[in-house]
C-alpha positions in Angstrom: -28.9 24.3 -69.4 -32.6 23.9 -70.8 -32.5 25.1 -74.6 -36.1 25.0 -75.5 -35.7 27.8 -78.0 -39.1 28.7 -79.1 -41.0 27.7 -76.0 -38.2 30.5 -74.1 -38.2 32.8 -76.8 -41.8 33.0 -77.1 -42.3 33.7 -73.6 -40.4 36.9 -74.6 -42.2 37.7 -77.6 -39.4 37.1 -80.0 -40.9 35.0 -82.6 -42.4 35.4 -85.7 -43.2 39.5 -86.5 -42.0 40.2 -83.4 -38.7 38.1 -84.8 -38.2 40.1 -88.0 -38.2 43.3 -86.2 -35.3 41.6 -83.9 -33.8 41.2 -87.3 -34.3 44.7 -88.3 -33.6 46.5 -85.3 -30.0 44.7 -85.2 -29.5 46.1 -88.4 -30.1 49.2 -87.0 -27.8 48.5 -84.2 -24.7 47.1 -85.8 -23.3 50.5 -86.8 -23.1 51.8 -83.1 -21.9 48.8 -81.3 -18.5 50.0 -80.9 -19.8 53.6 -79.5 -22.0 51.6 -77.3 -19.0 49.9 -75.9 -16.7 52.7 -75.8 -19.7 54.4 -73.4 -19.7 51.5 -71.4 -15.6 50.5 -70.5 -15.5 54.3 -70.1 -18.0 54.2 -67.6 -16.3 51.2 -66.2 -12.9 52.1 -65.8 -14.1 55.8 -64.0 -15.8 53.5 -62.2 -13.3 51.5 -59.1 -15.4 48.3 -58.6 -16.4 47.8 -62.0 -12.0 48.7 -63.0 -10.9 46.1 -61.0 -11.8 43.4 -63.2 -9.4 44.9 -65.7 -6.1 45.1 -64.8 -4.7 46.5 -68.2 -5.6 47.3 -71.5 -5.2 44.0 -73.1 -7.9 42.3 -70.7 -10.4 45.3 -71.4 -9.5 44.9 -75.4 -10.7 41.0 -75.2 -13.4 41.7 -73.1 -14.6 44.3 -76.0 -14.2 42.1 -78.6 -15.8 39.0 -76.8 -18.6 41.0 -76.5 -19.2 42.4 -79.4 -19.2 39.1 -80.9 -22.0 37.9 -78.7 -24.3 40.8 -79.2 -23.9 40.8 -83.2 -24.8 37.0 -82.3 -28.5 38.2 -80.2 -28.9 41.2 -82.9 -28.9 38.2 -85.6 -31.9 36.7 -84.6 -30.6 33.4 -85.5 -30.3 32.0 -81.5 -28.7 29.1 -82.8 -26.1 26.7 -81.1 -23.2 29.5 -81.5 -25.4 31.8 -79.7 -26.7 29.9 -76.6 -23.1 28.4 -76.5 -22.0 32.4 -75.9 -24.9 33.3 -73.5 -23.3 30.1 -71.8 -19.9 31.1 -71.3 -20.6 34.6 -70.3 -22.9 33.1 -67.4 -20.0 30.9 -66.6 -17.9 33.5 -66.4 -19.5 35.5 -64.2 -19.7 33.1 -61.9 -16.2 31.8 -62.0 -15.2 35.9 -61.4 -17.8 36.2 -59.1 -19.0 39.5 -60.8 -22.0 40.5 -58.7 -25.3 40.7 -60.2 -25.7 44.7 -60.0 -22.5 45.3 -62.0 -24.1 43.3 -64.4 -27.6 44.2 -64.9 -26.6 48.4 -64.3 -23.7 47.4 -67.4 -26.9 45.7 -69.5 -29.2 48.5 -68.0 -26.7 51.4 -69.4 -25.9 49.4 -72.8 -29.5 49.3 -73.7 -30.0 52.8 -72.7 -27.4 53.9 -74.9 -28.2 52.1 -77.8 -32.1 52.9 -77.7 -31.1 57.0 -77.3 -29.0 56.6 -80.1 -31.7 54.2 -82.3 -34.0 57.2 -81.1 -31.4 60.0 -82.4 -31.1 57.9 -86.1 -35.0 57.1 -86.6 -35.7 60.8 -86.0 -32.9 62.1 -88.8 -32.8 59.3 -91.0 -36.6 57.7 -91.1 -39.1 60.8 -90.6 -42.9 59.8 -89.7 -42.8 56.7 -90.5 -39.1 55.4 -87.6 -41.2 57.5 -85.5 -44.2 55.5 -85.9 -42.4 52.1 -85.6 -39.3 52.9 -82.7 -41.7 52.1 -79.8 -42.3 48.2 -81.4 -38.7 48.5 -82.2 -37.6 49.5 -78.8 -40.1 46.7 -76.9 -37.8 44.9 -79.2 -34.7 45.4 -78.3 -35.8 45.6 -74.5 -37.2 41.7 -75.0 -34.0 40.7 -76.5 -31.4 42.0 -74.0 -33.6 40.9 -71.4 -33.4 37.3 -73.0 -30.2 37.8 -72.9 -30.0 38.7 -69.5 -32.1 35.5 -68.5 -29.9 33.2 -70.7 -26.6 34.6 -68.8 -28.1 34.4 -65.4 -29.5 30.8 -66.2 -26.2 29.7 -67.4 -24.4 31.4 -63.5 -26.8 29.1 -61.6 -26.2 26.3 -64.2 -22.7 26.6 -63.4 -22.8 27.3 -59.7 -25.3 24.0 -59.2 -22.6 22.2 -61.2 -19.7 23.8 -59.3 -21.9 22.6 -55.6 -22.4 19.0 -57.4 -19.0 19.0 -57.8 -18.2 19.4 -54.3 -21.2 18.2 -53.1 -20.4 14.6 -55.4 -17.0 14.8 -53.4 -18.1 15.0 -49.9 -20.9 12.7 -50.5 -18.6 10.0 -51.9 -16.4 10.9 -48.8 -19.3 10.6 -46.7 -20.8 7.1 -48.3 -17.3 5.7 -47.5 -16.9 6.2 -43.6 -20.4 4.8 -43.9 -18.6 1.8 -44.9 -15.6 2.1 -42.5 -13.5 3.4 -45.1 -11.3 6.0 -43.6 -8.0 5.4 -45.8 -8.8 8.5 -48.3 -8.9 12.1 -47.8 -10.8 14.5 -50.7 -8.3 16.0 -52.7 -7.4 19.4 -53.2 -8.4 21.9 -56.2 -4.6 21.6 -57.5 -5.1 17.8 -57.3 -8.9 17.4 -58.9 -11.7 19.7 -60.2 -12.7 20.3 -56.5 -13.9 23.8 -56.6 -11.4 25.6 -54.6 -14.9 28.1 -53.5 -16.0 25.1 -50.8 -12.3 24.5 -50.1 -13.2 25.3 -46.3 -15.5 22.7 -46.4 -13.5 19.7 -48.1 -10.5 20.6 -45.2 -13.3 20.0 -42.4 -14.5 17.4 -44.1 -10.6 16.2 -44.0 -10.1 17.0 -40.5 -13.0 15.1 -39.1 -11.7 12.2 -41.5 -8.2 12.5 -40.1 -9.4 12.7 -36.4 -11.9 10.0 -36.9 -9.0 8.4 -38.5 -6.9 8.8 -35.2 -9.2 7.6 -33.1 -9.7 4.6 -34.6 -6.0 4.0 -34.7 -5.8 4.7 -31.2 -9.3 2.5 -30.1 -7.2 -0.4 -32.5 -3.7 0.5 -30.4 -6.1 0.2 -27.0 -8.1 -2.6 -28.3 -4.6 -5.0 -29.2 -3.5 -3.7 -26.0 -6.6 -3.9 -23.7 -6.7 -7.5 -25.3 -3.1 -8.2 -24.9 -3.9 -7.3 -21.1 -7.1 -9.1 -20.8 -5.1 -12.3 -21.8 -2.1 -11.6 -19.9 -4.6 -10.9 -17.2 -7.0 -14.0 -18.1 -3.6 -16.5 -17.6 -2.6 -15.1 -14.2 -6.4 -15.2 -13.2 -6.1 -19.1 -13.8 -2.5 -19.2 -12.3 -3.4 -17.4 -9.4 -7.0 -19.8 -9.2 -5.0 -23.1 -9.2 -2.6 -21.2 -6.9 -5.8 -20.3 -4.4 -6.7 -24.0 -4.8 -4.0 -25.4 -3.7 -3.8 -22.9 -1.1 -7.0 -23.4 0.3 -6.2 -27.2 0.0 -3.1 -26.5 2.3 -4.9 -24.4 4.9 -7.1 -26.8 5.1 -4.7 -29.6 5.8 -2.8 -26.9 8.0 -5.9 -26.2 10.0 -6.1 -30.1 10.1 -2.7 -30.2 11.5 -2.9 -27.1 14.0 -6.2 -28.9 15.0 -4.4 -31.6 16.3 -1.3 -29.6 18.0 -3.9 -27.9 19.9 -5.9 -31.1 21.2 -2.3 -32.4 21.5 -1.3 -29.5 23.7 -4.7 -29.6 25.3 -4.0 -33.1 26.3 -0.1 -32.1 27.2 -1.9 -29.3 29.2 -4.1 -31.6 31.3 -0.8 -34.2 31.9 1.2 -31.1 32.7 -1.6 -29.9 35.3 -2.4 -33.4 36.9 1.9 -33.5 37.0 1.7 -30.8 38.5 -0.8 -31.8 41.0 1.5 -35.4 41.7 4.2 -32.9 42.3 2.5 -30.7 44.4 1.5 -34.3 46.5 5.0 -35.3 46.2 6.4 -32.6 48.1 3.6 -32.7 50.4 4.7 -36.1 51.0 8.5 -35.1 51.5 7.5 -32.2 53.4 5.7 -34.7 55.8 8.1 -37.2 55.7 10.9 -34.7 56.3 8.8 -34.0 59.5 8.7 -37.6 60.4 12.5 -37.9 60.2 13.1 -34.9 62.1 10.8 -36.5 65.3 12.6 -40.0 64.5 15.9 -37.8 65.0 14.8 -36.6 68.5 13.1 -40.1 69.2 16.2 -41.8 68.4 18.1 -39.1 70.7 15.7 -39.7 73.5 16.4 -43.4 73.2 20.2 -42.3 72.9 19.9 -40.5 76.2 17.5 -43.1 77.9 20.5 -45.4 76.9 22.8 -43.3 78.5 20.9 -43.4 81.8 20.5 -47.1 81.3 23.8 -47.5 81.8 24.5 -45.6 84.1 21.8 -47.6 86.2 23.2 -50.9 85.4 26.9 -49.0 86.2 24.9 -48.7 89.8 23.6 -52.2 89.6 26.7 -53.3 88.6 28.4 -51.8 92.2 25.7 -53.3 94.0 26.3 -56.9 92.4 30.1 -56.2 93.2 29.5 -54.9 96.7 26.7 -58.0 97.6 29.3 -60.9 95.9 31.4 -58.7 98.3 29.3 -58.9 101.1 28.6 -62.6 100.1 32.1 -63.3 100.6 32.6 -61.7 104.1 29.5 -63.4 105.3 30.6 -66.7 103.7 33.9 -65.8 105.8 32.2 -65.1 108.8 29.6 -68.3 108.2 32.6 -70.2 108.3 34.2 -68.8 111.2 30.8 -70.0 113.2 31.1 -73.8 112.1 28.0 -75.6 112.0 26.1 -72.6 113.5 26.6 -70.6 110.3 26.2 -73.8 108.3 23.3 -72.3 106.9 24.4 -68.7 106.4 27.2 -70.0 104.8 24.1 -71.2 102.2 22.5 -68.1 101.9 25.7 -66.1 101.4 27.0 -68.3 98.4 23.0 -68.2 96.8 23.3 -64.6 97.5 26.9 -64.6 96.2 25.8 -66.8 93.6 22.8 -64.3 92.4 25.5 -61.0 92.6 27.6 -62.9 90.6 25.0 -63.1 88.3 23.6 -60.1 88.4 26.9 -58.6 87.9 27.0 -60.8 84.5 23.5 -60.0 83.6 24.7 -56.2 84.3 27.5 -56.3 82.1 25.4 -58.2 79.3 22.8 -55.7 79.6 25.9 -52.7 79.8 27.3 -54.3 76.9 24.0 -54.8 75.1 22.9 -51.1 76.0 26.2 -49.7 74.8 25.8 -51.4 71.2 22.4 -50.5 71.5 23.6 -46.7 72.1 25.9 -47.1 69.4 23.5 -48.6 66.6 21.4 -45.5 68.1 23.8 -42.9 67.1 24.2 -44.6 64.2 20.6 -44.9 63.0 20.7 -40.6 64.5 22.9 -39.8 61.8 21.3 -41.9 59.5 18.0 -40.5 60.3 20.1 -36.8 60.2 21.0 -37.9 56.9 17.7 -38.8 56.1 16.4 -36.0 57.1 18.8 -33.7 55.0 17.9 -35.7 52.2 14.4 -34.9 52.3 15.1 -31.3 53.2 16.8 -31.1 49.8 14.6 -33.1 47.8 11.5 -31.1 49.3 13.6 -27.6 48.3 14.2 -30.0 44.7 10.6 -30.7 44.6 9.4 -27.6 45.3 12.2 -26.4 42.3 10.4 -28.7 40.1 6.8 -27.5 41.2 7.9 -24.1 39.9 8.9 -25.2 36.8 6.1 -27.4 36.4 3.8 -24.4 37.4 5.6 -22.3 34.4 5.2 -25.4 31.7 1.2 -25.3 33.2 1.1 -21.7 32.5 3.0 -21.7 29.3 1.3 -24.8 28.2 -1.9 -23.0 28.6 -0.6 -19.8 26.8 0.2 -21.9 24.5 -2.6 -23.6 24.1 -4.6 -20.3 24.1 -2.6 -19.2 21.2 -2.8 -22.2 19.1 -6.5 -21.9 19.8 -6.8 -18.2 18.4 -4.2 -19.5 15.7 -6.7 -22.1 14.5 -9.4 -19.8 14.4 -7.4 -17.3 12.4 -6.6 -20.4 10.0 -10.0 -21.6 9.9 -11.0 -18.1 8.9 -8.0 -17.9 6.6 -9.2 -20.6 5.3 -12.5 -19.7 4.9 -11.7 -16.6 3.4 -9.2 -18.0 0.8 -12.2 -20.2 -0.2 -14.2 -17.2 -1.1 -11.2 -15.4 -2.4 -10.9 -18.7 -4.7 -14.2 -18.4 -6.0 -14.3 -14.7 -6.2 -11.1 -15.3 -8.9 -13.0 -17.8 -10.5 -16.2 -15.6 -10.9 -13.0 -12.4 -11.9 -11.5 -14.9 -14.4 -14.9 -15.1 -16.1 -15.7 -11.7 -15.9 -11.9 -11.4 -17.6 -13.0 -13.9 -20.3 -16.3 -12.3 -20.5 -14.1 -8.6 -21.0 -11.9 -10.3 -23.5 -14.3 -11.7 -25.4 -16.2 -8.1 -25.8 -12.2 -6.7 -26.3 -12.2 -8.8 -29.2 -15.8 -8.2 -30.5 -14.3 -4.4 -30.3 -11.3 -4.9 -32.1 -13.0 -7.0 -34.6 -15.2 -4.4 -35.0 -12.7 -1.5 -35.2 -10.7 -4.0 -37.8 -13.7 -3.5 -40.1 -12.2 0.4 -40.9 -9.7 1.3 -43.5 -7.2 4.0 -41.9 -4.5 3.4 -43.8 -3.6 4.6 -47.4 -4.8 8.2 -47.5 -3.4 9.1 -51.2 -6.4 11.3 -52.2 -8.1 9.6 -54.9 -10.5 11.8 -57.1 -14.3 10.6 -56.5 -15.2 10.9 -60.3 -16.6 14.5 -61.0 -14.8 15.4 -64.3 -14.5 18.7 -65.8 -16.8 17.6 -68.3 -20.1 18.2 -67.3 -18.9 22.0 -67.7 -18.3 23.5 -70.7 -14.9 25.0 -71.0 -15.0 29.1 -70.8 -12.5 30.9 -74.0 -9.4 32.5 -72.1 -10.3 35.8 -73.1 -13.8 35.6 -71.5 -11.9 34.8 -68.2 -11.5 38.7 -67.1 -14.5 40.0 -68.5 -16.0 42.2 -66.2 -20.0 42.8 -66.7 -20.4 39.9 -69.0 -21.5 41.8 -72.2 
């Protein structure tokens, strides 16, 4: 509090003559201090907001004597060090009670009245012409000082209310410099635990809350960060396992598209020899079929001959008669050419020629029957052969035709075949086209991984720069001292007198 004496106590007109009758009108004065207090705490205790702030006798017997003492002090004139200290402590009273501001000016308002009536009463029995003469200056008086009064007590309840809100504000503004620098680890204490003024109490537990949730989240963005990092890196190793694993699958399906490549020209190529197969078969059994024909017309050839045999010789069986039947005829004419002599000399010639030829011809016959007959039977020989044959054929055309079929199916499940491993080798090729992007799309996620990781740990890092732990309250360093401590028995006063 400012105690530029004269400069303040001029501006109320307390200095020099106006000084001395300070002096003189506190002489005056001193006799009726006690009636003047007896007026007032019986006004007060009639009155129920002014009697609360005395909850016995005791507290209203202090509160008279404290201010007694302090007016005798302002009806000295001496406002020296003792005085201003008083004015002090009632103002810091005041406000540490919270007495409002009417109480106190109608308490001072009242006192004064009093106090000039009476001052009024005395100079009119005691003083005559002269106290009648002088009581207005003396009065002016009085009314300066108790407003000076008044001033020094209000000044010292805003002294003490801006150092009660420094307090507090000197707190929070510590508070509030260190989560500027990430220091989250302290909470402001308490009024039982520093000279926090319990009045802004409300504030200092918001203040504590928004520490304590900041707080929290930071724990939690650390808890998220580790594990958002532990991920990223968990994440960032299977990235690279599964790229080398999507290299060397793309190298496979590119070796097994390769591979299926060739199955399916081989199969092309087993497809064309399978169709020209089955084109040999397919002449094969024309072939059989036509020389199954063949042997079935050699069969009734051969038959033919059999029965052209068989007539054969049954001409040469004819021939044979005749040859017997001339020799026979060549014999009775030979008989009868000898029965003429000489005359028949000569048909006895011609009937052994002519005997001579039927003999002949009868051999010749039986050569020709005995060639015919082996002929007939190396006929139906070479007919059963040729049947045989023929049967043969039959069954290697039905075998043929057998094989044909089964040829036809390996065409047709050649081709399938060869259809499928066609679609198959697209579907690689696009496989492996598609695990190629798929391998760099996991190279570009791996970086984006490294890239996240890398910001994960710029974050944690970050989020490592705050202090959350260690939240014993630790006073900021507002002492008591900048206050001046209040006597006890000025603690209950009620108007402040």
């Amino acid at each position: 509090m400012v105690r530029d004496t004269q400069d303040t106590l001029a501006k109320f007109a307390l200095t020099g003559n106006d000084h001395e009758q300070l002096v003189r009108a506190g002489k005056m004065v001193m006799p009726i201090l006690d009636d003047a207090l007896e007026h007032f705490y019986s006004f007060a205790v009639a009155d129920p907001e002014i009697a609360q702030f005395f909850p016995d006798d005791s507290v209203m017997a202090h509160a008279r004597s404290a201010q007694k003492k302090h007016w005798q002090r302002l009806l000295s004139g001496t406002f020296d060090e003792a005085y201003f200290a008083s004015a002090e402590r009632v103002g810091t009273v005041h406000f540490k009670i919270q007495l409002p501001f009417s109480m106190y000016l109608s308490g001072y308002s009242r006192a004064n009245a009093y106090i000039q009536q009476r001052l009024l009463e005395r100079s009119g029995a005691l003083l005559g012409k002269f106290a009648k003469h002088k009581h207005g200056e003396i009065l002016g008086t009085l009314t300066r000082a108790f407003a000076f009064d008044t001033y020094q007590v209000i000044e010292a309840y805003f002294a003490a209310q801006k150092a009660e809100q420094d307090t507090a504000f000197k707190y929070l503004s510590d508070g509030i410099k260190r989560m500027s620098e990430r220091d989250l680890s302290q909470s402001i204490p308490g009024p039982d635990e520093s000279d926090y003024p319990a009045r802004y109490d409300q504030v200092r537990q918001s203040f504590n809350e928004l520490m304590g949730s900041m707080r929290d989240i930071i724990v939690t963005i650390q808890d998220s960060t580790g594990n958002l990092n532990r991920v990223a890196s968990e994440v960032s190793q299977s990235a690279g396992d599964l790229s080398r694993r999507t290299e060397t699958q793309a190298a496979t399906l590119e070796e097994t598209a390769a591979a299926v490549e060739e199955i399916n020209n081989s199969m092309r190529s087993s497809t064309e020899s399978t169709s020209k197969t089955e084109e040999v078969v397919l002449v094969t059994r024309n072939n059989a079929a036509t020389g199954n024909e063949v042997a079935e017309q050699a069969v009734l050839k051969m038959r033919e001959i059999s029965e052209s045999s068989v007539q054969i010789s049954q001409i040469i069986s004819v021939i044979d008669d005749i040859a017997f039947q001339t020799n026979l005829l060549a014999l009775n004419a030979g008989v009868e050419a000898a029965r003429a002599g000489d005359a028949g000399r000569g048909f006895a010639v011609v009937a052994s020629e002519v005997r001579g030829l039927a003999q002949r011809a009868a051999n010749s016959a039986k050569e020709i029957k005995s060639l015919v007959t082996s002929s007939t039977q190396h006929v139906d020989a070479g007919v059963a052969m040729v049947d045989q044959a023929g049967a043969a054929l039959t069954s290697i055309v039905q075998e043929i035709e057998t094989v044909s079929g089964l040829t036809a199916d390996i065409v047709n499940s050649a081709r399938a075949q060869s259809t499928g491993l066609s679609e198959i080798s697209v579907g690689v090729s696009q496989l492996d086209t598609v695990t190629q992007q798929n391998a760099a799309m996991v190279e570009e996620t791996a970086a984006a991984i490294m890239s996240l990781q890398q910001d994960t740990q710029v974050l944690s890092d970050l989020v490592g720069t705050f202090r959350v732990s260690g939240n014993t309250p630790v006073p900021i360093g507002v002492t008591r001292a900048g206050l001046s401590e209040a006597p006890l028995e000025l603690l209950p006063r009620a108007v402040g007198y």
